[in-house]
C-alpha positions, 0 to 999 in steps of 0.5 A: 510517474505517479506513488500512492503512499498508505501508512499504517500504525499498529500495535507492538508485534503487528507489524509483521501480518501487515508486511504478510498481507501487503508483500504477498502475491496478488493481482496489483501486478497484472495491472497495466501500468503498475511498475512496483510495490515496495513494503517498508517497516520503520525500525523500531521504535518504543511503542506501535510499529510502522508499516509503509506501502509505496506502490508505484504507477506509471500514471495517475490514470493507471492508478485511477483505472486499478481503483475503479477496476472491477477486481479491486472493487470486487476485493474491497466488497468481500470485506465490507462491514468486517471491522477492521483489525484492532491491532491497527491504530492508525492508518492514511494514504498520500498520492504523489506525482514524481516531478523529478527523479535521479537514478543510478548510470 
C-alpha cells in the first residue's frame, strides 16, 4: 500500500473550504487502484488551522499512474497562473509505503 500525506496550514476560519474542497465528490475515485481519501482537520488550536488529506493507494504505480493521467493533469491545467488562495499558509506533501499494518478481526 502506498499513502500520499498533503498538509495544509491556513488561516483561522479556513479550514472548512479546504475540507469542502478535498471531502467533495470527484473523480480520485475511479482511479484504479485508488482505495480511500480521508480529510482530517487538527482540533483547534490558537492561531491557523490544520487540514490533513491522506489518500490511500494500493500501489505506488496506481499513485504514479493517476499523477501523470490526463484528467488529473488536465485539473491542474485549468488553475495554472491562479494564485493561490491567501488564506493558505503553508501547505507540504509526504509519500509513504505501508510496510506494516494491523486491523481489527
Amino acid at each position: 500500500m502506498f499513502i500520499q500525506l498533503k498538509t495544509i496550514r491556513v488561516e483561522t476560519g479556513h479550514a472548512e473550504s479546504m475540507i469542502e474542497r478535498f471531502a467533495g465528490e470527484g473523480i480520485i475515485e475511479q482511479q484504479p487502484g485508488f482505495i480511500d481519501l480521508s480529510v482530517l482537520q487538527k482540533k483547534r488550536t490558537r492561531g491557523e488551522e490544520e487540514v490533513i488529506v491522506l489518500i490511500r493507494w494500493e500501489s505506488e504505480q496506481d499513485w504514479k499512474a493517476w499523477e501523470t493521467s490526463d484528467v488529473h493533469l488536465a485539473g491542474h491545467r485549468a488553475r495554472r497562473g491562479q494564485p493561490a488562495p491567501s488564506f493558505i499558509l503553508d501547505s507540504s506533501q509526504a509519500y509513504y509505503e505501508v510496510l506494516g499494518q494491523k486491523v481489527k478481526s
